[in-house]
N, C-alpha and C positions, 0 to 999 in steps of 0.2 A: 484337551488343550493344556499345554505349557502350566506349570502354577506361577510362571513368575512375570507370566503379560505382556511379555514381550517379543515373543517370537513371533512369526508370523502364521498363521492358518490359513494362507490363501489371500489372493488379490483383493485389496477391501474396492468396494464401489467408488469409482471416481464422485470426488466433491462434484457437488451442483446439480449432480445427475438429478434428481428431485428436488421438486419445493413443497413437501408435502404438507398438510396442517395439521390441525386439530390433537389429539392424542401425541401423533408421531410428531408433531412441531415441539412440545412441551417434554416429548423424550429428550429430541436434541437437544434442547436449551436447555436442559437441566444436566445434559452431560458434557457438554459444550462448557457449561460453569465448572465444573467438578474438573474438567480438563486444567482451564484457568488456573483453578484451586491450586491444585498439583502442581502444576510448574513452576509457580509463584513460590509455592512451598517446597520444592523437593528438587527443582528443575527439574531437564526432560531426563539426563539419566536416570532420575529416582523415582520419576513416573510410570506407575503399572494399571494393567486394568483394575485388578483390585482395590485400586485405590477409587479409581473413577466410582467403581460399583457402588465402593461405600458412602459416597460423598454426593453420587446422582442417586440411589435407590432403584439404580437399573442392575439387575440380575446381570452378574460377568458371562452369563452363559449368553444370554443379549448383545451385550456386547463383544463378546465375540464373533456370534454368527454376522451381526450386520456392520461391523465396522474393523473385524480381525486382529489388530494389534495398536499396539500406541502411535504408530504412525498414522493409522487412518484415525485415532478419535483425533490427534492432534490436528492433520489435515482438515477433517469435516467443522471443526475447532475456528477454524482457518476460513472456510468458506462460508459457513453461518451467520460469523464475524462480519462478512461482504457482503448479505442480504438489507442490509438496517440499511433505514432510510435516508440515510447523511447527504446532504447536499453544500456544496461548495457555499464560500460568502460569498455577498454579494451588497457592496459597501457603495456603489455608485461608482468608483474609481477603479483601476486596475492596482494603485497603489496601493488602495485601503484594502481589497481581495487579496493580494498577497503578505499583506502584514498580516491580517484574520488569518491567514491560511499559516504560516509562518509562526503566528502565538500560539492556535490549537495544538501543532507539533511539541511549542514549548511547554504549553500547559499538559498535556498528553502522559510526558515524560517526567516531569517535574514534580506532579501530584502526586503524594505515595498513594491514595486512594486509588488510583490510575495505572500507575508510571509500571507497577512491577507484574503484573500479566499482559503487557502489549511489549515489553523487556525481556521478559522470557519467552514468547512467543519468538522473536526476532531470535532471541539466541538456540531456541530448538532446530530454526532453518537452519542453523549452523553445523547441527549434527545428525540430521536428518534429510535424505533427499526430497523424501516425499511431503516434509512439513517447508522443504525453502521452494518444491514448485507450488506449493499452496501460498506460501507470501507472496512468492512473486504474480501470481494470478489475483490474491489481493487487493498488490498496490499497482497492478495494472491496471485494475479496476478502478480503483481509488483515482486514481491520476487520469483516467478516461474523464470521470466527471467532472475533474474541475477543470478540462479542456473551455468549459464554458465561459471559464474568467477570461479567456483570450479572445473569443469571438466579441465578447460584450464590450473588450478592448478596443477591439478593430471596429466595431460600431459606431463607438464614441468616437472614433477616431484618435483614440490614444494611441493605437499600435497602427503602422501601414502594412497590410499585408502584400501590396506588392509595389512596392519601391520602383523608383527607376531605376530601368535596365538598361545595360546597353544592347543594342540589336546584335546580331549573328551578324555574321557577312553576307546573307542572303537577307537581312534585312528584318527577319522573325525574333520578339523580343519574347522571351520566356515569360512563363506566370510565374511569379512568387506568392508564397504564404509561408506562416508563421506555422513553424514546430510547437504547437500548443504544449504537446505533452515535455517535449523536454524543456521548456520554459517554466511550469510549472514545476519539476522534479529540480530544476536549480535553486528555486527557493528552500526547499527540503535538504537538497544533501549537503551542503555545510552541517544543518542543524545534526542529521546522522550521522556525521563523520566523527564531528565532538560524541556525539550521546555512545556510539558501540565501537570507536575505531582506535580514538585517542584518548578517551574515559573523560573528557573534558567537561564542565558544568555546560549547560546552557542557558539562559537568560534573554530580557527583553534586549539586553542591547548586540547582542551575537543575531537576532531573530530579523533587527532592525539593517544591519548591515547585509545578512542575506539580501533580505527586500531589496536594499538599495545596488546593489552588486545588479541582483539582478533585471531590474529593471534596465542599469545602466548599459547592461548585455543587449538588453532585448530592443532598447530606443537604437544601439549601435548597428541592429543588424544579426547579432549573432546568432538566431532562432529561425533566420529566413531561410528558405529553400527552392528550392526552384524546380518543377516538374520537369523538365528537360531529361531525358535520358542520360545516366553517367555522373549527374549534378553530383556534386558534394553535398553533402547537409553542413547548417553551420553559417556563417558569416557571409553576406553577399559579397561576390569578389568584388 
């Protein structure tokens, strides 16, 4: 193998493919941290397996064979990261779930105890194919779950998921529901745009006008869709 850790040795194993335990769980986590390490410290051009080796106590000959170069520790990095138990808020209101949801982001990013390995993570997708389809399988994930804050919306009856419609000219009115997933991803991307786009601080009161923007979206309509073949996603006509 390469001495400098980064080339590749062959196709490393697709993240997720396993959820193994015991022994092999405690390898990961411990190289999974050492990755963290790394990026934080060196970002991803300056991260080698070497470095991992010494920082997890995993033999580079190890990681080589089961994970082949920096992109796969950083990708399995990436998808270990997705296994923890995190569950959406759940405040009684759609308003108070998406504030909650809204300040973790802030406090996320904010915290240097925090902020600078979920920082460099985001910035190695940037230079890495195989670490941005690992975020983006992430925060697919991540954003699946708190689909739940809209159901529990439309429960209460805070949100309608199928508004009035007008009929077809054969008299057939469409079903609507609500884009869960991109109603929640609107609370969020103000907050990412400032955090990796425009270098912008972020704060309670940027976190607060997200929320309200997008609530304001979502009471309007903008998240509705309608099952009809050909429908637009987006705002009921």
């Amino acid at each position: 193998m390469p001495d400098n850790g980064r080339e590749s040795g062959g196709a490393a194993p697709s993240p997720g493919t396993r959820r193994p335990g015991g022994r092999t769980a405690r390898t990961r986590a411990a190289v999974r941290d050492a990755v963290l390490a790394g990026l934080t410290e060196h970002g991803y051009p300056g991260l080698t397996v070497e470095y991992v080796a010494a920082h997890s106590g995993v033999h580079k000959t190890t990681l080589y064979r089961r994970w082949k170069d920096v992109e796969g520790l950083v990708a399995d990095a990436l998808d270990l990261a997705g296994e923890d138990s995190w569950v959406p808020p759940d405040t009684g209101s759609l308003e108070g779930d998406l504030r909650a949801l809204a300040q973790e982001v802030v406090d996320s990013f904010t915290d240097p105890a925090v902020a600078a390995s979920g920082s460099a993570m985001i910035a190695a997708a940037f230079q890495s194919e195989r670490a941005a389809d690992a975020l983006r399988a992430y925060y697919t994930e991540r954003f699946a779950r708190c689909e739940v804050l809209v159901e529990r919306a439309v429960q209460r009856g805070e949100l309608t998921a199928d508004p009035d419609a007008d009929a077809d000219a054969d008299g057939a009115t469409p079903h609507r529901g609500i884009d869960a997933g991109a109603l929640v991803r609107a609370v969020s991307a103000p907050l990412f745009f400032r955090l990796f786009i425009t270098r912008e601080p972020v704060d309670d009161t940027v976190a607060e006008q997200a929320v309200a923007a997008t609530l304001a979206a979502a009471r309007a309509g903008a998240f509705t869709v309608s099952d009809r073949p050909g429908a637009s996603r987006g705002a009921a006509p």
